[in-house]
PDB file with one MODEL, atoms N, CA, C and O in Angstrom:
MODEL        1
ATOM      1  N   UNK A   1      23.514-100.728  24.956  1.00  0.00           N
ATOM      2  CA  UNK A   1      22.724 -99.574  24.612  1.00  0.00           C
ATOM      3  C   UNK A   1      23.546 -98.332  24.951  1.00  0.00           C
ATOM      4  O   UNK A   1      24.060 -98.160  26.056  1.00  0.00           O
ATOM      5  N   UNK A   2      23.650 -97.373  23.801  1.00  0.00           N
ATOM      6  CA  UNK A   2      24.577 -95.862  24.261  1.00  0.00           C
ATOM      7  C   UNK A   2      23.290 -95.424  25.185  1.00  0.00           C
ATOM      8  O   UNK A   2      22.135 -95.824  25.326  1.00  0.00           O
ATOM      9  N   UNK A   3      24.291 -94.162  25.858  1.00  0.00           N
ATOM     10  CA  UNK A   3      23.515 -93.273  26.664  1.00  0.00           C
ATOM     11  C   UNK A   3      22.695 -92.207  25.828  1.00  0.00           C
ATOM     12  O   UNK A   3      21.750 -91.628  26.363  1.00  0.00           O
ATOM     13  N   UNK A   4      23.094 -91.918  24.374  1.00  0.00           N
ATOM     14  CA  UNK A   4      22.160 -91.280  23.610  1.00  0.00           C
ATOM     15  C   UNK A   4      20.496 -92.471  23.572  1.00  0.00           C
ATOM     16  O   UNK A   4      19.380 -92.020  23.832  1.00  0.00           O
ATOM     17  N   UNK A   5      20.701 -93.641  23.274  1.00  0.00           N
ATOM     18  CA  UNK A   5      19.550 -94.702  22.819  1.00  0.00           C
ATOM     19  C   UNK A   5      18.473 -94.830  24.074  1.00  0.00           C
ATOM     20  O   UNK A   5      17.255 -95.005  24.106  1.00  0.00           O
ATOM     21  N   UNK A   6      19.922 -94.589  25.523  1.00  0.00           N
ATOM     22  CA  UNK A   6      18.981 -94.887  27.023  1.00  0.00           C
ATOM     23  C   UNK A   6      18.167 -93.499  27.035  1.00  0.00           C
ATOM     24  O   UNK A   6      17.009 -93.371  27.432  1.00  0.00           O
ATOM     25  N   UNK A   7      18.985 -92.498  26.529  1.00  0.00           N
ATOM     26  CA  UNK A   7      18.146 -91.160  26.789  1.00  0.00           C
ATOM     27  C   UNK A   7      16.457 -90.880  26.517  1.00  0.00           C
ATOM     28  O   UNK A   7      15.625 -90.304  27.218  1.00  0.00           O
ATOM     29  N   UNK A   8      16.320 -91.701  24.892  1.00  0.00           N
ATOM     30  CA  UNK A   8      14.681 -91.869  24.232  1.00  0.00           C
ATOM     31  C   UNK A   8      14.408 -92.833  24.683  1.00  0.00           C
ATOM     32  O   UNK A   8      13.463 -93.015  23.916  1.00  0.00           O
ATOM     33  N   UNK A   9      14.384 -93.976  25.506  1.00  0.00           N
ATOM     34  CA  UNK A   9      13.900 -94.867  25.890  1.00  0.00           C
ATOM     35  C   UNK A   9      13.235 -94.559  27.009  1.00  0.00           C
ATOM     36  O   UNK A   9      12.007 -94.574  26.927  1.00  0.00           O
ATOM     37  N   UNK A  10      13.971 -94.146  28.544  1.00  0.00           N
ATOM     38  CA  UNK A  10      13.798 -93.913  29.756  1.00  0.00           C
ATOM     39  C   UNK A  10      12.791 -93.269  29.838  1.00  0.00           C
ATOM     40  O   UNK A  10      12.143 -93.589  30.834  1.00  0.00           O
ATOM     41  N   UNK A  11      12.184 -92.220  29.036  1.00  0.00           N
ATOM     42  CA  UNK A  11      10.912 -91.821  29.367  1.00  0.00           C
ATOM     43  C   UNK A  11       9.571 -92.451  28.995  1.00  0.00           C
ATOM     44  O   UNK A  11       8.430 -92.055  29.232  1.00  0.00           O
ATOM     45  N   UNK A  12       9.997 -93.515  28.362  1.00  0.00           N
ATOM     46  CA  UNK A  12       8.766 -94.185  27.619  1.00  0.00           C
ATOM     47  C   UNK A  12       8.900 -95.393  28.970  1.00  0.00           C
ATOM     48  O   UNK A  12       8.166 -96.347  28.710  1.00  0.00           O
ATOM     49  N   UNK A  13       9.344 -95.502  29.773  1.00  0.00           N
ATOM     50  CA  UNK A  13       9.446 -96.940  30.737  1.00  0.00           C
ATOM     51  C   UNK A  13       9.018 -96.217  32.107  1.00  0.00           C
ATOM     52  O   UNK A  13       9.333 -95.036  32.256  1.00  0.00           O
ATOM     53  N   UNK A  14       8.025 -97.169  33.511  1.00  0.00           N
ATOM     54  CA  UNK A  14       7.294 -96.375  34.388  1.00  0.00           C
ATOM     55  C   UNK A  14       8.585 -96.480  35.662  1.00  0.00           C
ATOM     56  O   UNK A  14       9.560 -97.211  35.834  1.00  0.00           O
ATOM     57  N   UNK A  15       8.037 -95.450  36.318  1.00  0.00           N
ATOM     58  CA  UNK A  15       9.250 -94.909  37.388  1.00  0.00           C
ATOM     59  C   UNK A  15       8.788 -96.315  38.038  1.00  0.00           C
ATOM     60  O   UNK A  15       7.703 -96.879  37.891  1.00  0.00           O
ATOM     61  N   UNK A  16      10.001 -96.762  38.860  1.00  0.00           N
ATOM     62  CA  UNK A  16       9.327 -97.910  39.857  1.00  0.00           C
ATOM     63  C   UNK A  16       8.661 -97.212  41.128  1.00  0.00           C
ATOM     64  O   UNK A  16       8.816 -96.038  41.465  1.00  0.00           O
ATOM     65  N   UNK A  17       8.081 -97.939  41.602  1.00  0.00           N
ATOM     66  CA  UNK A  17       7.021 -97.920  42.699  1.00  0.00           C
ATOM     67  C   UNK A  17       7.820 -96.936  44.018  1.00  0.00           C
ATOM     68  O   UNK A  17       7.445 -95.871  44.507  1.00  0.00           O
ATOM     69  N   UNK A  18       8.852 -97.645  44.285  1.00  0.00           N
ATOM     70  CA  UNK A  18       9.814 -96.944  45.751  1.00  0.00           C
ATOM     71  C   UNK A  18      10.107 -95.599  45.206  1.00  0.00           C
ATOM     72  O   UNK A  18      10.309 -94.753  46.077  1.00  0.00           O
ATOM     73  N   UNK A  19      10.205 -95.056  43.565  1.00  0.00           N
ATOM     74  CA  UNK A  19      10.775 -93.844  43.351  1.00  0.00           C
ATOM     75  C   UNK A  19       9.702 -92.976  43.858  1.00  0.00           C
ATOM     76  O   UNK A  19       9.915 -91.962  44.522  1.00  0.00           O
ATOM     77  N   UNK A  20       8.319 -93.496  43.457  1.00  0.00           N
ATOM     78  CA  UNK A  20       7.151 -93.027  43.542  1.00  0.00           C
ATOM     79  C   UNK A  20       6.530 -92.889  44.931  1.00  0.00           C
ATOM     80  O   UNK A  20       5.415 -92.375  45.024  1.00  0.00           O
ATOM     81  N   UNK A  21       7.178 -93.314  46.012  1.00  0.00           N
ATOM     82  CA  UNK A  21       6.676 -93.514  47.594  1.00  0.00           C
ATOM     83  C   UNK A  21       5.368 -94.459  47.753  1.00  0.00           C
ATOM     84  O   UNK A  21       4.272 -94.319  48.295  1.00  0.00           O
ATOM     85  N   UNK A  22       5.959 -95.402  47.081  1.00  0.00           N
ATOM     86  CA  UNK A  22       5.027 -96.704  47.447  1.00  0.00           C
ATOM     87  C   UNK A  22       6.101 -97.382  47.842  1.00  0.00           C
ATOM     88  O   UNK A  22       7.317 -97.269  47.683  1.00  0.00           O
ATOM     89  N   UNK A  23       5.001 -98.500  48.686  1.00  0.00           N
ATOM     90  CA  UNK A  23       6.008 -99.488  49.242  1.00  0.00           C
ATOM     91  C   UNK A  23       6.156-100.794  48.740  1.00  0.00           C
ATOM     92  O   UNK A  23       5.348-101.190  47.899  1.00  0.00           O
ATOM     93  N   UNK A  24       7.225-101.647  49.197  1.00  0.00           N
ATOM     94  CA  UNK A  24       7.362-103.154  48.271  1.00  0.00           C
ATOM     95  C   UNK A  24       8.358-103.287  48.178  1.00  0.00           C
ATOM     96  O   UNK A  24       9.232-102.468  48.464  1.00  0.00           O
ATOM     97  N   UNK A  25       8.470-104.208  47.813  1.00  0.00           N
ATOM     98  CA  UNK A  25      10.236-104.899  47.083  1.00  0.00           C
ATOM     99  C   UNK A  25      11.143-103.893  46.088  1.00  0.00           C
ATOM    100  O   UNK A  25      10.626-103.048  45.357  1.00  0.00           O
ATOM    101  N   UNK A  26      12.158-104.063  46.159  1.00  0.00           N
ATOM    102  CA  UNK A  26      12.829-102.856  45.277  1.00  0.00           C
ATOM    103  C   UNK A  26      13.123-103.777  43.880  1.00  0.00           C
ATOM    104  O   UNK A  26      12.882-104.983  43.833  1.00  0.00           O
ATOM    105  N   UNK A  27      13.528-103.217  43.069  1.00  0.00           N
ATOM    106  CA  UNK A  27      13.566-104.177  41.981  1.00  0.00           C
ATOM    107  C   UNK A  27      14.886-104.624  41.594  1.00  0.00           C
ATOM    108  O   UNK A  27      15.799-103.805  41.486  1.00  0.00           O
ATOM    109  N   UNK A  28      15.034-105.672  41.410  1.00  0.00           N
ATOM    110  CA  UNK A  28      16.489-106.565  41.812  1.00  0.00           C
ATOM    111  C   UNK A  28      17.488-106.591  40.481  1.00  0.00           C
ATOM    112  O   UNK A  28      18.653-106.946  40.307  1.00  0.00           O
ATOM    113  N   UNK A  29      16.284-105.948  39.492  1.00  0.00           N
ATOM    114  CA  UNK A  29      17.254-105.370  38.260  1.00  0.00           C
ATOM    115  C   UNK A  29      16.952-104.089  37.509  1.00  0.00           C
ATOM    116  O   UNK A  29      15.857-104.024  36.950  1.00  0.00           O
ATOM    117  N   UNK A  30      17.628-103.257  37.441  1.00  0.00           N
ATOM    118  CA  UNK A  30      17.336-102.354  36.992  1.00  0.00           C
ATOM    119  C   UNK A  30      16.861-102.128  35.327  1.00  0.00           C
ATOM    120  O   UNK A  30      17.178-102.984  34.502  1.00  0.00           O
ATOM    121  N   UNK A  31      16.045-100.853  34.904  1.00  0.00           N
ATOM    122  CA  UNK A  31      15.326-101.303  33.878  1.00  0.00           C
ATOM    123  C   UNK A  31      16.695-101.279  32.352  1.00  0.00           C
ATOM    124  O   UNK A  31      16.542-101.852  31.273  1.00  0.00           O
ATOM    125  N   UNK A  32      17.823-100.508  32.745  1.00  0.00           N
ATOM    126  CA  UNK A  32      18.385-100.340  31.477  1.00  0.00           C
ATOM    127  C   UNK A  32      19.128-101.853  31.082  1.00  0.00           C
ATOM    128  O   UNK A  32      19.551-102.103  29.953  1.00  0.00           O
ATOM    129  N   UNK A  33      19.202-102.899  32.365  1.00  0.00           N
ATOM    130  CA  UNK A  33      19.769-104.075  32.311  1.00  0.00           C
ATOM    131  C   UNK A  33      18.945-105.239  32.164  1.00  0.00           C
ATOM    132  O   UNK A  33      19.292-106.415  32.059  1.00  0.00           O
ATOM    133  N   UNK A  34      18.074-104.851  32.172  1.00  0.00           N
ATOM    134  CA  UNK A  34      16.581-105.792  31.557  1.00  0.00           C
ATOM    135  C   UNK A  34      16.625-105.585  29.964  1.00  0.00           C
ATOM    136  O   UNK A  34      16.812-106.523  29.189  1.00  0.00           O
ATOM    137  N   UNK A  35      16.387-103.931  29.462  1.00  0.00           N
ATOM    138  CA  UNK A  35      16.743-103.913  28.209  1.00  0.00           C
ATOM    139  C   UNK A  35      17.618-104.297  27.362  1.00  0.00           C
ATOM    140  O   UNK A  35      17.422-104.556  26.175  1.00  0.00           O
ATOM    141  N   UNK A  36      18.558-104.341  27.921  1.00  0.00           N
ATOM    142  CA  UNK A  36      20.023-105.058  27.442  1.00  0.00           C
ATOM    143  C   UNK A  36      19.898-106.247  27.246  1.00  0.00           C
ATOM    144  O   UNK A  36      20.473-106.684  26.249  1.00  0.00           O
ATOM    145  N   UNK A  37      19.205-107.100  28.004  1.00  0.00           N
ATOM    146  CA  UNK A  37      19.190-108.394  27.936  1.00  0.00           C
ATOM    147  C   UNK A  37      18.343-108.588  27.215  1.00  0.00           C
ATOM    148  O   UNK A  37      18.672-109.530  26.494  1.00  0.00           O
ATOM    149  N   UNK A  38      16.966-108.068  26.866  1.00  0.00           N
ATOM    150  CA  UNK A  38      16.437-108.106  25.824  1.00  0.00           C
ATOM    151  C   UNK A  38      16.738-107.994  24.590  1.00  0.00           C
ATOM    152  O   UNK A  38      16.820-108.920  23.784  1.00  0.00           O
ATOM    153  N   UNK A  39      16.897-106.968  24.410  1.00  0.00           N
ATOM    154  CA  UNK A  39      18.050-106.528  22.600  1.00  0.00           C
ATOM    155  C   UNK A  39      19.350-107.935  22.622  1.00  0.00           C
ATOM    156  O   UNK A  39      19.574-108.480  21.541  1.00  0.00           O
ATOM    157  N   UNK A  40      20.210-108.477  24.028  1.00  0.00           N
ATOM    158  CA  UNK A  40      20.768-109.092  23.419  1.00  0.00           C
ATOM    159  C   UNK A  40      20.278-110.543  22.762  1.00  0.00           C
ATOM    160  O   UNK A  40      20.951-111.307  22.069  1.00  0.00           O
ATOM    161  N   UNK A  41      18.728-110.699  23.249  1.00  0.00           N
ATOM    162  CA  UNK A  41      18.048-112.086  23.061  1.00  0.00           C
ATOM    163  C   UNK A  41      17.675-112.336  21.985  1.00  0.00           C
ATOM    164  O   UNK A  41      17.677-113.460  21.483  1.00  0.00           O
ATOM    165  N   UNK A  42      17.060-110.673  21.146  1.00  0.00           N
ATOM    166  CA  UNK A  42      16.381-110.616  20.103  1.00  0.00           C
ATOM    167  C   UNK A  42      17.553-110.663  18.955  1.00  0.00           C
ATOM    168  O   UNK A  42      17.203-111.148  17.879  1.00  0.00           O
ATOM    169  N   UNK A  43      18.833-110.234  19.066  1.00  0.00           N
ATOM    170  CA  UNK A  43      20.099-109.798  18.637  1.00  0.00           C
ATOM    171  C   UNK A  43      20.520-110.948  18.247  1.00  0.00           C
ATOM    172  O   UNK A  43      21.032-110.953  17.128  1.00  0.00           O
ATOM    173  N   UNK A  44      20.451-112.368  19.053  1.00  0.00           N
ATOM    174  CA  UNK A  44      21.398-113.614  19.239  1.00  0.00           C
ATOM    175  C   UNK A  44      20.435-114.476  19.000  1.00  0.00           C
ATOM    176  O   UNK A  44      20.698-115.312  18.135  1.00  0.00           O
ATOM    177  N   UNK A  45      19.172-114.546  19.608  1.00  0.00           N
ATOM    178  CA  UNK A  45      18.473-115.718  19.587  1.00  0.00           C
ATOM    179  C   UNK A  45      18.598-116.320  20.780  1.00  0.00           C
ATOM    180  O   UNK A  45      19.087-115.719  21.736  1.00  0.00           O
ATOM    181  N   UNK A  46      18.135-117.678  20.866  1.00  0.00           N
ATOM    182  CA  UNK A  46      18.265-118.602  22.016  1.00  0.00           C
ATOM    183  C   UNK A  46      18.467-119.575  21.453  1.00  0.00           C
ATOM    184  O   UNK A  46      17.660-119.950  20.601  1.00  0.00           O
ATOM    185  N   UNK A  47      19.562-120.278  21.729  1.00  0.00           N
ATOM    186  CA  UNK A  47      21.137-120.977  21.077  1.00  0.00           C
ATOM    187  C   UNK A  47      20.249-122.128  21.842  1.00  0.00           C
ATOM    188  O   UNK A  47      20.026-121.846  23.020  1.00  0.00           O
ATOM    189  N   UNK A  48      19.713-123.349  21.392  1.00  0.00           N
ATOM    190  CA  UNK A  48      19.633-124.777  21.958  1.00  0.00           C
ATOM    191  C   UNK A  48      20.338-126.000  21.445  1.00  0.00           C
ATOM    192  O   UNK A  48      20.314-126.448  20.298  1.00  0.00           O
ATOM    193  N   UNK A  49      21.220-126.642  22.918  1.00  0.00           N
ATOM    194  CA  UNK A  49      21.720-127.666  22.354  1.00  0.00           C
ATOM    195  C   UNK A  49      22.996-127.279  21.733  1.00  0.00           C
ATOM    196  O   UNK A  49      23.664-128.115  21.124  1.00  0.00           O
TER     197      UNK A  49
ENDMDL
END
């Protein structure tokens, strides 16, 4: 994903919780690398076998 594509995205996705001063687990992936992995799933498929 360019940094122009992350730019319209990032505001449509929720701040996490710790940005917000709540407490909890931090999140072990960040959201632009979740997206990535998404687009590359929808992009490729899921290869079986």
């Amino acid at each position: 994903m360019t940094d122009a594509e992350w730019a319209q995205v990032r505001p449509m996705l929720p701040v996490p919780g710790q940005l917000r001063g709540r407490e909890g687990r931090p999140e072990a992936y960040g959201h632009r690398a979740i997206r990535d992995a998404v687009r590359h799933l929808v992009d490729n498929g899921i290869k079986c076998g």
